[in-house]
C-alpha positions in Angstrom: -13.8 -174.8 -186.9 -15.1 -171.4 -185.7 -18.5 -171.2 -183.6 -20.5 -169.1 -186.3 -18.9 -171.9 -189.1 -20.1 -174.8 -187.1 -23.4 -173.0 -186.6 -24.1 -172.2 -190.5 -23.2 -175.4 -191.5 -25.9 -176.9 -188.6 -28.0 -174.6 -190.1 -27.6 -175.6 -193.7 -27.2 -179.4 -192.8 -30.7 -179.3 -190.6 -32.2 -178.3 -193.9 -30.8 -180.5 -196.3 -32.1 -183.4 -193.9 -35.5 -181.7 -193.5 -34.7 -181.8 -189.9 -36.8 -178.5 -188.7 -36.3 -179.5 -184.6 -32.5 -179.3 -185.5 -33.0 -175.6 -187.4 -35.2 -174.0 -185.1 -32.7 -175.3 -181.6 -30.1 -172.8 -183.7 -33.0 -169.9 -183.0 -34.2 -168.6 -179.4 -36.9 -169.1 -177.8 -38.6 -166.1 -179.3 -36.6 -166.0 -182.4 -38.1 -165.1 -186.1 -37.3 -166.5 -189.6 -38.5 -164.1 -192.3 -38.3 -166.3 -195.8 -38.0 -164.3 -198.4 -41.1 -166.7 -199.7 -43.2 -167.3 -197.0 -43.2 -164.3 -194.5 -42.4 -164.5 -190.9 -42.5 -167.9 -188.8 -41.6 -166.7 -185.2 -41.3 -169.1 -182.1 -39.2 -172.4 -182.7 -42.4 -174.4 -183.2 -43.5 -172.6 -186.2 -39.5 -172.3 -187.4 -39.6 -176.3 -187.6 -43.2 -176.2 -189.2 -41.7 -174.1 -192.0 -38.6 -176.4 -192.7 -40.3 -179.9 -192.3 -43.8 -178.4 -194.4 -43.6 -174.9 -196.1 -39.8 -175.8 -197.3 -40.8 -179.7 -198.7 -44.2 -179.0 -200.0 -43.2 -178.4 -203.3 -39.9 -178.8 -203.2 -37.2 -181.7 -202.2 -33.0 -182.2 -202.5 -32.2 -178.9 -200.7 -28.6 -177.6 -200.9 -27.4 -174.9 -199.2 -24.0 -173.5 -198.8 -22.8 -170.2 -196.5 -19.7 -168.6 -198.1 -17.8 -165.4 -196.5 -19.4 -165.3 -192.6 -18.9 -161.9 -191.3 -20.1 -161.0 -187.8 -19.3 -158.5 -185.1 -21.0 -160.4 -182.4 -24.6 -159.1 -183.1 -24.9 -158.9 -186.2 -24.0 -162.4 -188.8 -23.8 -161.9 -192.4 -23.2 -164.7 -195.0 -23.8 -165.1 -198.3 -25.3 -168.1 -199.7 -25.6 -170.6 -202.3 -28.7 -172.5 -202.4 -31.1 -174.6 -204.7 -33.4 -177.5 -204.0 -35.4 -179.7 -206.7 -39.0 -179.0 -207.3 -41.9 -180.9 -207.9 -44.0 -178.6 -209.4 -45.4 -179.8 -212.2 -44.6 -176.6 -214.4 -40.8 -176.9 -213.4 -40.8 -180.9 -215.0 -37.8 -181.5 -212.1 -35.5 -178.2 -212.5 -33.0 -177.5 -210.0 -34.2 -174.1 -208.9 -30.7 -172.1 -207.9 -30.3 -168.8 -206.2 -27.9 -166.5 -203.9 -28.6 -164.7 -201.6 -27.0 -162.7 -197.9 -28.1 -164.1 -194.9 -28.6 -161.3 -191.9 -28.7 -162.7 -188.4 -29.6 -161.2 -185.0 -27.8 -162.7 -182.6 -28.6 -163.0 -178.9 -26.8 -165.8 -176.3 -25.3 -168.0 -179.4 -28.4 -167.9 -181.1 -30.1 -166.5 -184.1 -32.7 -164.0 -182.9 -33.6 -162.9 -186.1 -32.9 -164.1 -189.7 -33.9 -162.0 -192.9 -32.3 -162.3 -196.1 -31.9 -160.5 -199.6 -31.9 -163.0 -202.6 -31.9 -163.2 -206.4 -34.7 -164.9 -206.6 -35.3 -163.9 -210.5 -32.9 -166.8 -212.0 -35.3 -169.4 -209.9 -38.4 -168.6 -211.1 -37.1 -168.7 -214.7 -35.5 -172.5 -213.6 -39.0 -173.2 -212.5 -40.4 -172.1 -215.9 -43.1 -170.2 -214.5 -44.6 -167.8 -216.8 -43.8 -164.1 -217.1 -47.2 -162.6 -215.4 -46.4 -165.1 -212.7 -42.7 -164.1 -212.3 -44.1 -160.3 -212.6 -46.7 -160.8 -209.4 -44.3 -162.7 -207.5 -41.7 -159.3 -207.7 -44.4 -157.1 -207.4 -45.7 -158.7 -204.1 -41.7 -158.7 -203.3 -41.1 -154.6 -204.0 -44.3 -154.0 -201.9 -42.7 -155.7 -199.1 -39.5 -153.8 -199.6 -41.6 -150.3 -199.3 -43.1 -151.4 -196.4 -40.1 -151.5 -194.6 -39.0 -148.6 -192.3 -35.7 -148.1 -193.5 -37.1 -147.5 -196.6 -39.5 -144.7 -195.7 -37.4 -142.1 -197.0 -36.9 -143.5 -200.3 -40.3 -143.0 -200.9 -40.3 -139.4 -200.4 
């Protein structure tokens, strides 16, 4: 099994078994998770916080699967499967399921920086949330996406 396989799957397992010490060791010292959800959780303390607190709040029976790694030692890019059982009242127990592409910074071994793009539309519609709901939830997401610097001159 490859380095960067064994790491993804430690990555994915650490989750499943809302083991956030586990997840944030895969990160350095200084390293960032930006969740696609929640924002930015930088330094491993904060990482572990978001797995073992943010992740389970509301939700519980994560699965997550990396398909396809590519990486060219600096950059790591997977896509994912992933879905977790909520216990939001409105969702009555759905199995909320998205993809998405991981994108990894990597410094030493470790993940230095993680963003992600996902399809988060087919979730919220698992989670029966309703349509002015879904609508602030992408709006909030295309602000965040024009923010961005590489997007600049898309704005133009």
């Amino acid at each position: 099994m490859s380095t960067i396989t064994a790491m993804l799957r430690a990555f994915c397992d650490a989750v499943e078994s809302r083991n956030g010490k586990a997840f944030a060791e895969l990160f350095t010292e200084d390293g960032v998770y930006h969740d696609v959800f929640y924002g930015a959780f930088a330094g491993r303390e904060k990482i572990a916080e978001m797995i073992d607190e943010w992740f389970y709040r509301t939700a519980t029976d994560f699965r997550w699967v990396m398909h396809d790694p590519v990486s060219d030692g600096t950059t790591l890019y997977a896509r994912y499967t992933f879905s977790y059982r909520s216990t939001l009242p409105e969702a009555k127990g759905a199995r909320a399921m998205f993809e998405g592409v991981a994108i990894m910074k990597m410094r030493d071994g470790k993940i230095a920086s993680y963003h992600e793009v996902a399809n988060t539309a087919p979730a919220f519609v698992d989670l029966n949330f309703a349509p002015e709901r879904i609508a602030k939830i992408v709006a909030k997401q295309g602000a965040a996406l024009k923010a961005r610097p590489e997007m600049q001159r898309h704005l133009v």
